[in-house]
N, C-alpha and C positions, 0 to 999 in steps of 0.2 A: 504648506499649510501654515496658516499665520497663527502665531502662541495668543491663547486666550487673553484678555482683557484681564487685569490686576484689579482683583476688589479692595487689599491691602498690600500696603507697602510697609518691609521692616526695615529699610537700608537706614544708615545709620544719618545720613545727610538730610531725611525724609522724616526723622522722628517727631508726632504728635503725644500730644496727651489730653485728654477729656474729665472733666468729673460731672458729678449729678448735677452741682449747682450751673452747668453750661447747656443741660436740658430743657427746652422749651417748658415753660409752667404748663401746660396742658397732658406733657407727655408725664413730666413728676409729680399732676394730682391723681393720674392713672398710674404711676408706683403708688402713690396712698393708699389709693381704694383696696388695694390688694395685701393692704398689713391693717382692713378693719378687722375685727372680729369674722371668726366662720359667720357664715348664715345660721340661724337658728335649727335646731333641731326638724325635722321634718314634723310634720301637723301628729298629733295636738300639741304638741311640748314646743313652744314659742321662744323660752327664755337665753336669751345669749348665754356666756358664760361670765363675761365681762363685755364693758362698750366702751372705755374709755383710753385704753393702753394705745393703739394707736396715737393717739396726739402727742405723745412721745414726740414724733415728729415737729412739732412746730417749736421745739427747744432746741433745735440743733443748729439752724442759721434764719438770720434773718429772712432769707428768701425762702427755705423751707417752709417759715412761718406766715410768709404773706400767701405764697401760691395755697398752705393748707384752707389759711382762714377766707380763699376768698373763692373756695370750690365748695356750694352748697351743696352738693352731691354726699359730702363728706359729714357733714351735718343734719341730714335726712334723717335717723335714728335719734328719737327723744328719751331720756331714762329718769324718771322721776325717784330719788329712793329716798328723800324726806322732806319732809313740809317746807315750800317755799323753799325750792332747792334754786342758790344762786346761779348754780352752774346755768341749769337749764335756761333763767331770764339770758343769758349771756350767747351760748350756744343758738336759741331758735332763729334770732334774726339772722345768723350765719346762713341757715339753708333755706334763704329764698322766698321763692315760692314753691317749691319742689311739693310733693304728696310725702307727709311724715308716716313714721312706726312711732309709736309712744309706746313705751313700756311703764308703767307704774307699780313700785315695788314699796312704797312708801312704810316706815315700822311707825305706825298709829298707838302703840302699847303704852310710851312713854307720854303720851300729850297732856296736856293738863287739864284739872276739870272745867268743861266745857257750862257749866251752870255758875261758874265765878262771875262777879260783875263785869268782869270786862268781856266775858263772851268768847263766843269761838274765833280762833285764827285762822286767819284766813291764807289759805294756799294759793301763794303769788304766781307760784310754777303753772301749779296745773290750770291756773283761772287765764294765765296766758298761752297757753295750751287750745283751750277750749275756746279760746277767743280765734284760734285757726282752726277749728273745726271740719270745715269744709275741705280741709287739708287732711284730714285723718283718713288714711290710707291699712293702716292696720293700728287695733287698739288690744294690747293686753296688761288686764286690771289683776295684781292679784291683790288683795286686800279683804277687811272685815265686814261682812254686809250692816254689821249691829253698833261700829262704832260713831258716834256725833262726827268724827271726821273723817268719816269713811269721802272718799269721791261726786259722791251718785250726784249732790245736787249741781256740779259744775255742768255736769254734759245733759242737758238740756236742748238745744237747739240740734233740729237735724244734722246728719251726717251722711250727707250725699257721696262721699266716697269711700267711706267704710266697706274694706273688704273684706278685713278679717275682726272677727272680736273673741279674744276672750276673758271671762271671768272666774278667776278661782278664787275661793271664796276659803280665807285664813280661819276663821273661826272654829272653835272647836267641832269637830264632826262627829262626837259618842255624849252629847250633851241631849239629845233627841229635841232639838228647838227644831222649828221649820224654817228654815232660812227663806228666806223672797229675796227675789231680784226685784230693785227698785227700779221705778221707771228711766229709762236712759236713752237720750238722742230723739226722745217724742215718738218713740216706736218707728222711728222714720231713716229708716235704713236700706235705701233699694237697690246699693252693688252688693249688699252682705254675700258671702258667699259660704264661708269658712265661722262655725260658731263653736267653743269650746267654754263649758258651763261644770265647776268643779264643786260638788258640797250646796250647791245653791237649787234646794225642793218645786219652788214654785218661782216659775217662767213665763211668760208671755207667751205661750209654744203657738199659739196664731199670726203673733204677729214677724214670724219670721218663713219667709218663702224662699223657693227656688237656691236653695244652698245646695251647695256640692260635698262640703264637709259638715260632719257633727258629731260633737263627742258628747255624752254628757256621764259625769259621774257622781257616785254618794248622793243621790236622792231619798229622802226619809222614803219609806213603803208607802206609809197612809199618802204619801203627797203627790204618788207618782200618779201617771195617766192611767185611764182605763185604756183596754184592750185599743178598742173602735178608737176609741180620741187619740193616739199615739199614732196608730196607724193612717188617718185621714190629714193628721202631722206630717207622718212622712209625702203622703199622697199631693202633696200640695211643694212637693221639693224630688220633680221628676230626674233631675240629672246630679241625683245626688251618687258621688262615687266613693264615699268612706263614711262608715257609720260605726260608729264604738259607745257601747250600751254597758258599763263598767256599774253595777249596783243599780242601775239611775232608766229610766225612761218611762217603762209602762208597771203597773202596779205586779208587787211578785205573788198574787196570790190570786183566788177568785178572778181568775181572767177565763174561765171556761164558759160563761155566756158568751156563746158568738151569734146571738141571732140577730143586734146590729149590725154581722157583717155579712156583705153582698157577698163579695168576689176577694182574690187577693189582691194586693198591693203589689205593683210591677215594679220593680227598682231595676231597669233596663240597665244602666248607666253602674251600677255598683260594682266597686272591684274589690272594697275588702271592707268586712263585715267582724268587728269583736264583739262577742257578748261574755261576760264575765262576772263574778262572782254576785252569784245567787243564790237564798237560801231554797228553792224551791226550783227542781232540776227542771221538770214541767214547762216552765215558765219561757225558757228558750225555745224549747221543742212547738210550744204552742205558737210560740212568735213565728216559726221559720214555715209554719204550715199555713199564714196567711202574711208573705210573701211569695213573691218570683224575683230569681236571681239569676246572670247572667252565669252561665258554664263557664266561662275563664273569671269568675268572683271568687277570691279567697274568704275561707270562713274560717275564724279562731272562734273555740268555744273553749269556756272554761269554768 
């Protein structure tokens, strides 16, 4: 029988040596991808921990630093965290054309008064952001719905590849103001899929369909939906499979008129269902009696 084939040779006459920098660029921008940041938390909690430690790498040699900066893969994830952030004008033309994540974390608290003669500043970052729009792949906003430079009026034009959005809204939450969401993207969002809406009362709740996810939390009472309108909301988002009702969705009180409703709401498609702190215990109990839920659906009450 003949001796197997050598897939390594240690003899001493035979000795090689390899380092990373003798790695094809393609196989050492697939070592990068793997020192980004984890993936984000599972739905609804979006927020890395950090984005930027990775590029660490591109100080170590030159060739580490040509292969990082010319794999847009690598640069796909946007993180805005204050006004006319240079990093970001620097980093977008890196990734491409690839479909972005934008994260906006931006602190609004320090800006200056925006009624000065010289006017509001303008945010270089996200206006060039917004200028790939069509590239936006997931958007999570957290910021203040009330301040002059809050976001809202950059994202204006459709967002045809929006799959995920969300919105959590910094402002104070025991102030009993009615927060609104300002118009965004022209209501024109048709891969939406995944919506998470924190502290912010009043929504568009029509104009978002056929989602799989939805969170919504901290809704003032008086602002929430009636019974019928929450439910014909969901009706209109068949394959929705996670729904988390945290203070927020349909009104906590006076929801025992059902003679607008037909039949229940089928949510075939649901696998786990939170409903959560409410001052009126009622109020879930009444929800779950005009749904249908799938026997392998998990249910948190609390």
């Amino acid at each position: 029988m003949e001796n197997p084939p050598l897939l390594f040779r240690n003899a001493p006459s035979e000795k090689w040596s390899t380092t990373v920098d003798d790695l094809p660029p393609e196989i050492l921008a697939h070592i990068f991808t793997h020192l980004l940041e984890p993936t984000p938390e599972p739905f609804p909690f979006p927020l890395p921990n950090s984005f930027h430690r990775w590029q660490v790498v591109t100080r170590v040699s030159r060739f580490w630093r040509i292969t990082a900066l010319s794999t847009p893969s690598l640069w796909r994830r946007i993180h805005i965290n204050k006004i006319s952030d240079e990093m970001v004008l620097h980093y977008l033309p890196l990734s491409g054309d690839l479909p972005l994540e934008v994260y906006y974390t931006a602190d609004l608290s320090d800006m200056p008064d925006p009624n000065r003669p010289e006017g509001l500043v303008e945010d270089k970052a996200l206006k060039a952001v917004t200028m790939n729009i069509d590239r936006i792949r997931e958007l999570h906003i957290f910021s203040s719905l009330t301040e002059a430079y809050s976001p809202w009026k950059y994202f204006t034009k459709p967002a045809t590849l929006l799959e995920s959005l969300t919105i959590i809204s910094t402002d104070e939450d025991d102030t009993g103001i009615t927060y609104v969401l300002p118009p965004i993207c022209n209501a024109e969002m048709t891969r939406l899929r995944k919506l998470v809406l924190a502290n912010v009362s009043l929504w568009p709740y029509d104009s978002f369909h056929d989602l799989t996810h939805l969170a919504l939390y901290d809704q003032l009472d008086e602002a929430r939906l009636p019974l019928h309108t929450f439910l014909n909301t969901l009706s209109q988002s068949p394959q929705l499979e996670t729904l988390i009702l945290v203070g927020a969705g349909l009104e906590d009180d006076f929801i025992f008129d059902t003679s607008n409703l037909i039949k229940p709401v089928s949510l075939a498609c649901l696998r786990y269902l939170e409903i959560g702190d409410w001052s009126f215990e009622m109020v879930p109990l009444t929800f779950l009696k005009h749904i249908t839920l799938p026997p392998e659906a998990t249910l948190c009450l609390w």
